[in-house]
C-alpha positions as CSV (number, residue, x, y, z in Angstrom):
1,X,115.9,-11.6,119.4
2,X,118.4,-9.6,117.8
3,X,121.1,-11.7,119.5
4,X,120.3,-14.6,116.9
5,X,121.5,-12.2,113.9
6,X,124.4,-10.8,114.9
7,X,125.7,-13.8,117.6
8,X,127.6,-15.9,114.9
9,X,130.6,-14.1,115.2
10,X,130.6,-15.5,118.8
11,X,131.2,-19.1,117.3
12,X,134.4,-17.9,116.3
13,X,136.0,-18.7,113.0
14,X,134.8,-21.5,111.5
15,X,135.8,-23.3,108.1
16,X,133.3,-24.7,105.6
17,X,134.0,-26.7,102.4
18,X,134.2,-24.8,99.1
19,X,131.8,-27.3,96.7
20,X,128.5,-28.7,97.9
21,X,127.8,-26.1,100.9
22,X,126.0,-23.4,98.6
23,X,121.9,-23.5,98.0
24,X,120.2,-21.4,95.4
25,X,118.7,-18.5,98.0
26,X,114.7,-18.7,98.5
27,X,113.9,-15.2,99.7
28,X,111.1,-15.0,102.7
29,X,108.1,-13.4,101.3
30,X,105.2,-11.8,103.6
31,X,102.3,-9.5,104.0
32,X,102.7,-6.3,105.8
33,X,100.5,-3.5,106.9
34,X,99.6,-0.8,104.3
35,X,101.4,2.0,103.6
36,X,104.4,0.6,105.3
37,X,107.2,3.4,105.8
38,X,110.7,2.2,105.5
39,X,111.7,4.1,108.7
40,X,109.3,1.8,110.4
41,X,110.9,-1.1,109.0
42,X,114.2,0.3,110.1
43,X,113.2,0.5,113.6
44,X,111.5,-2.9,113.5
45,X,114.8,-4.7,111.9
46,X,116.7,-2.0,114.4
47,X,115.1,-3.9,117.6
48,X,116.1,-7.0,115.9
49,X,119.7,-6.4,116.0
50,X,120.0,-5.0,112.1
51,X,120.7,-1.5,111.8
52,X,119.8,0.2,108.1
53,X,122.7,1.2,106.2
54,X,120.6,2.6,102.9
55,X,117.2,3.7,102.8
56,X,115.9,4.3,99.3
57,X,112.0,5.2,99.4
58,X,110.5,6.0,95.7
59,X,112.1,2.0,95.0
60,X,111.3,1.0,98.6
61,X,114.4,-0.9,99.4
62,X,116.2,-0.9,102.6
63,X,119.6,-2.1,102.9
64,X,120.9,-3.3,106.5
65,X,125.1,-2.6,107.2
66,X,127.1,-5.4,106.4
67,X,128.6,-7.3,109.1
68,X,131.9,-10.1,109.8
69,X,130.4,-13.4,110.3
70,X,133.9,-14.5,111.0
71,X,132.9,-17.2,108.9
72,X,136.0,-18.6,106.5
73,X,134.9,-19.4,103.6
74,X,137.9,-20.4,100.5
75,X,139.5,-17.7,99.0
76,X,138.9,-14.0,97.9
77,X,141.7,-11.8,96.1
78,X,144.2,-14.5,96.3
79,X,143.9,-14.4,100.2
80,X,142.2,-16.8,103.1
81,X,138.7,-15.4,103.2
82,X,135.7,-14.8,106.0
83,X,132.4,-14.1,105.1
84,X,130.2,-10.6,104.9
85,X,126.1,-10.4,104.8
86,X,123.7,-7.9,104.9
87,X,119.8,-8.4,104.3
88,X,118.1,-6.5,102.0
89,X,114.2,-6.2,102.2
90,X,112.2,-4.6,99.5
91,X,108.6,-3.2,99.5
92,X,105.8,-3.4,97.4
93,X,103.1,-1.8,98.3
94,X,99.9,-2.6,97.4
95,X,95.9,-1.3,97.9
96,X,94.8,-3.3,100.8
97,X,98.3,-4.4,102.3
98,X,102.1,-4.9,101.5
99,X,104.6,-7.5,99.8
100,X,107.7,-7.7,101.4
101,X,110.3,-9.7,99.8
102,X,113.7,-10.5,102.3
103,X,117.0,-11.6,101.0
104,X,120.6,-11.9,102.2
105,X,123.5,-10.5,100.1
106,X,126.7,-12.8,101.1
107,X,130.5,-11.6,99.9
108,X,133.5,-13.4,100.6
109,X,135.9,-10.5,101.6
110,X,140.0,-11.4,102.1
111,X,140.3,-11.7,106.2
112,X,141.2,-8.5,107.4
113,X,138.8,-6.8,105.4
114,X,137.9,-3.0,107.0
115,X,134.2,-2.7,108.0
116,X,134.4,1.0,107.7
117,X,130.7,2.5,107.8
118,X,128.8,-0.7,106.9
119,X,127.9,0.7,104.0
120,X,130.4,-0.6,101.2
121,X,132.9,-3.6,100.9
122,X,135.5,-2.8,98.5
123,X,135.9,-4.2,95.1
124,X,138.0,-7.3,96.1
125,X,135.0,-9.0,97.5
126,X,133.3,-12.0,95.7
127,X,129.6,-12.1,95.7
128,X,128.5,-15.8,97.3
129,X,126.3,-17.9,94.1
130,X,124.1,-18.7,97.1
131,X,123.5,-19.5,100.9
132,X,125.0,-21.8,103.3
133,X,122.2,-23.5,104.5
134,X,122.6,-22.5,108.2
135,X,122.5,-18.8,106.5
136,X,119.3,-19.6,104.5
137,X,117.8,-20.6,108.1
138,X,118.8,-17.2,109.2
139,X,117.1,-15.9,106.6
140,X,114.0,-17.4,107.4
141,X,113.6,-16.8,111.1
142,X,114.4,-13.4,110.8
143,X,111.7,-13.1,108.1
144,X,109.4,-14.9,110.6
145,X,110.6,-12.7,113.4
146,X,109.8,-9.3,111.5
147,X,106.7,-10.2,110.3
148,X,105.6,-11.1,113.9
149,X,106.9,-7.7,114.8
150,X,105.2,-6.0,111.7
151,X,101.8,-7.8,112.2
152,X,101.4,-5.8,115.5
153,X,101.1,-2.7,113.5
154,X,98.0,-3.8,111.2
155,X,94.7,-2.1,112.4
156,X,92.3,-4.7,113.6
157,X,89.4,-4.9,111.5
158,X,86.8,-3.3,114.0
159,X,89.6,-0.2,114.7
160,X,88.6,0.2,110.6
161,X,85.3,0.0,110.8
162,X,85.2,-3.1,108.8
163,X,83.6,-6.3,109.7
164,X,85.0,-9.9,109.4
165,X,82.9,-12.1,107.2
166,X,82.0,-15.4,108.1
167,X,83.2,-18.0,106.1
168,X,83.2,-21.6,105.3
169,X,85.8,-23.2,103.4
170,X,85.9,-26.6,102.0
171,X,88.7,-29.1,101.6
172,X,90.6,-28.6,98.7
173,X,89.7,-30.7,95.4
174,X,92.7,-32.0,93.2
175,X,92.7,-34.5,90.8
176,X,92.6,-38.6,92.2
177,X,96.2,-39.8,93.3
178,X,97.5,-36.4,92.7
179,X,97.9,-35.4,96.6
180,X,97.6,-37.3,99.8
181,X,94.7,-36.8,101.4
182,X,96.1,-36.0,104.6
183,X,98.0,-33.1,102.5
184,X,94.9,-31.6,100.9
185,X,93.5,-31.6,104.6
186,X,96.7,-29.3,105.8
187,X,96.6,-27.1,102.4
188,X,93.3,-26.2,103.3
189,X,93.9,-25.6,106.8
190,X,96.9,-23.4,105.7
191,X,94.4,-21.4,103.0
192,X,91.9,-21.2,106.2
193,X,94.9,-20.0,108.0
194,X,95.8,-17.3,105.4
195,X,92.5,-16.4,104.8
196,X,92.1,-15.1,108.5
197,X,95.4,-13.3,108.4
198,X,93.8,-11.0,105.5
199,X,91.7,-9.4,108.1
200,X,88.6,-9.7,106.1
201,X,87.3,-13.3,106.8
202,X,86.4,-15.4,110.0
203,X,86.4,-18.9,109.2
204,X,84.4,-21.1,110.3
205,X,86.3,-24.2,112.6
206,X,87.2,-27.7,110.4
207,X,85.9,-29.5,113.4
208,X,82.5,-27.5,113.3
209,X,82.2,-28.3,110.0
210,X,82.8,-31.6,110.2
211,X,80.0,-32.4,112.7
212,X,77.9,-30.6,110.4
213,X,78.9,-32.4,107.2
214,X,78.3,-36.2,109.9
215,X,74.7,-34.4,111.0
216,X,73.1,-33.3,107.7
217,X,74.3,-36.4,106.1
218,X,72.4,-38.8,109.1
219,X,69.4,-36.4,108.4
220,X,69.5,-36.9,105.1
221,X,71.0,-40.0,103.9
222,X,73.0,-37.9,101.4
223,X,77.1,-39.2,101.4
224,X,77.4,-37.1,98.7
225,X,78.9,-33.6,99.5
226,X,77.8,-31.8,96.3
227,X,77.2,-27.8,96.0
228,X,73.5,-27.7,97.0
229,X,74.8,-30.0,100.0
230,X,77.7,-27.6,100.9
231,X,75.1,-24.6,100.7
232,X,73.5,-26.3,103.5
233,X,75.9,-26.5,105.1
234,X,77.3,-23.5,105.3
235,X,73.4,-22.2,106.5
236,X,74.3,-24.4,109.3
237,X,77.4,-23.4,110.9
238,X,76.3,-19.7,110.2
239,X,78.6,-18.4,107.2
240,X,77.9,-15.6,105.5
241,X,80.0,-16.7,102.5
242,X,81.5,-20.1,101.2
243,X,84.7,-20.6,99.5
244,X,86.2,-23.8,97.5
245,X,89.0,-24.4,96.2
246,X,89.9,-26.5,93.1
247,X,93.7,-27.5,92.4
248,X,94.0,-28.2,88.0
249,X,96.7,-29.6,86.4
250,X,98.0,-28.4,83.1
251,X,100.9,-29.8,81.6
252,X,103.6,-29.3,83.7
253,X,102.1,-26.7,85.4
254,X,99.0,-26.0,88.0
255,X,96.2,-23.7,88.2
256,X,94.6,-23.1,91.8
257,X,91.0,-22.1,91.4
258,X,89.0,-20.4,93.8
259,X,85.1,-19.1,93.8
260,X,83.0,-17.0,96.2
261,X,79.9,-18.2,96.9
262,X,77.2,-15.8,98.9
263,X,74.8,-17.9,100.9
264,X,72.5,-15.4,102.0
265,X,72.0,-14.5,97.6
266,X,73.0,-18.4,96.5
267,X,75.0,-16.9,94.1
268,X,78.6,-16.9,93.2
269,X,80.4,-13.3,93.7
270,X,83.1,-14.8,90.9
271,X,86.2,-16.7,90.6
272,X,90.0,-16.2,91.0
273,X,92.6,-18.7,89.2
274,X,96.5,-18.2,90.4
275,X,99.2,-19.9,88.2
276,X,101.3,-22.5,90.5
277,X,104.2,-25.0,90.3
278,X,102.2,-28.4,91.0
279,X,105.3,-29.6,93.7
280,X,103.5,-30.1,97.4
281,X,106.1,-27.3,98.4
282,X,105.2,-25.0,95.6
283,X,101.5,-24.7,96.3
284,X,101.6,-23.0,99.4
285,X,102.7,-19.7,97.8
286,X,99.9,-20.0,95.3
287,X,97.0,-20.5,98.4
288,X,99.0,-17.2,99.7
289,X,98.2,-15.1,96.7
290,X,94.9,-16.5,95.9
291,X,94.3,-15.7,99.5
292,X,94.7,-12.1,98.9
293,X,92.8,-12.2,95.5
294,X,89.8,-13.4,97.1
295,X,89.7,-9.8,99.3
296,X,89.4,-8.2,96.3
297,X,86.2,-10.5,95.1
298,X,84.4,-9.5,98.5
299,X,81.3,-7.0,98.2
């Protein structure tokens, strides 16, 4: 795996055009397990071919060595340059879980440049405006990569003593014309997704809910899938708890609303609203943290 990170220099030196080739970085965010030591992330970004270089706890930022890409890149210090990156992955810790946030720090260094201890580049290098976008792809598969790695160290829910909750959750509502509907249909599969990865919900199968949305509507002649209706059919499939999610515009801005429903009580356990960019793009991040604000809303 760790082959991928630290291979490029293999390519040998390569030449890139000056204007145009940088992107505005989008750092990888993910969950993590709780209490998430930084030696542990070492070790995980160690088997991944990254090697820590600083280690600062109380802030919870690590800080991988830099390394030659080989990668020429303009000028630095009046002199033909090659590129320099390290990643640098900060920790948030929170009740429940962990943010981590995962960004690459890119310097153009004059070529010849000593390495020394990975620690330091000196003074003459340039800090990059940006990412190449091969580098921002990088970026993200290494993010994908350690959180695989660091989602083998979260406790299952039974080891805890906790139980999954059953749950039901219904296709997102925005306003008409607003979304596709074929994109509301893979939002909600991607909250349903989220939802699971919390730990604390087991959600109930789209197709099982769609053969029980086609069979309670041929018993009842109802084509209307209001709340009494989705009460039923949560019953139905078994869920403990339902959840819907309602997508509101404001200006230029969105608001994702979410509400807890208990089926066993027919009451709601309350409601969560998470500020969002309205962009298709944008509104995964916002089903990510209402995702983890719903945890919080379960009794």
């Amino acid at each position: 795996m760790g082959k991928l990170f630290v291979g490029f220099a293999s390519w040998g030196l390569a030449a890139v055009l000056l204007a145009g080739c940088l992107h505005a970085q989008k750092p990888v965010r993910f969950d993590g397990p709780a209490a998430l030591a930084l030696e542990v992330l070492a070790r995980e970004l160690s088997a991944l071919g990254l090697e820590a270089a600083n280690m600062d706890e109380p802030s919870g930022i690590l800080k991988t060595r830099w390394e030659n890409l080989n990668f020429l890149y303009g000028q630095a210090d009046g002199q033909e340059a090659t590129l320099f990156r390290r990643y640098v992955a900060v920790v948030h810790p929170r009740p429940a879980d962990t943010q981590l946030t995962l960004r690459a720090e890119v310097r153009a260094c004059p070529v010849g440049t000593e390495l020394g201890d990975g620690k330091r580049l000196p003074p003459k290098c340039q800090a990059l405006s940006g990412l190449i976008e091969s580098h921002q792809q990088e970026l993200e598969t290494l993010g994908s990569e350690l959180r695989q790695a660091l989602a083998r160290l979260r406790p299952s829910p039974e080891a805890t003593g906790q139980k999954r909750i059953v749950v039901v959750v219904f296709e997102l509502q925005a306003p008409e014309g607003m979304l596709p509907p074929a994109s509301l249909v893979q939002l909600t599969e991607y909250l349903s997704a989220k939802l699971a990865e919390t730990g604390r919900f087991s959600v109930t199968p789209a197709a099982k809910l769609k053969a029980a949305i086609a069979e309670k509507q041929r018993e009842s002649f109802n084509q209307t899938v209001d709340s009494a209706f989705q009460i039923e059919l949560g019953r139905a499939v078994a869920a403990q708890k339902m959840i819907k999610v309602q997508l509101i515009q404001a200006g230029a801005r969105c608001q994702l609303v979410g509400t807890l429903y208990d089926l066993v009580r027919v009451a709601s356990e309350g409601a969560v609203t998470v500020e969002t960019a309205c962009g298709l793009d944008a509104l995964p991040t916002g089903l990510d943290k209402l995702s983890r604000a719903l945890v919080d809303k379960v009794r």
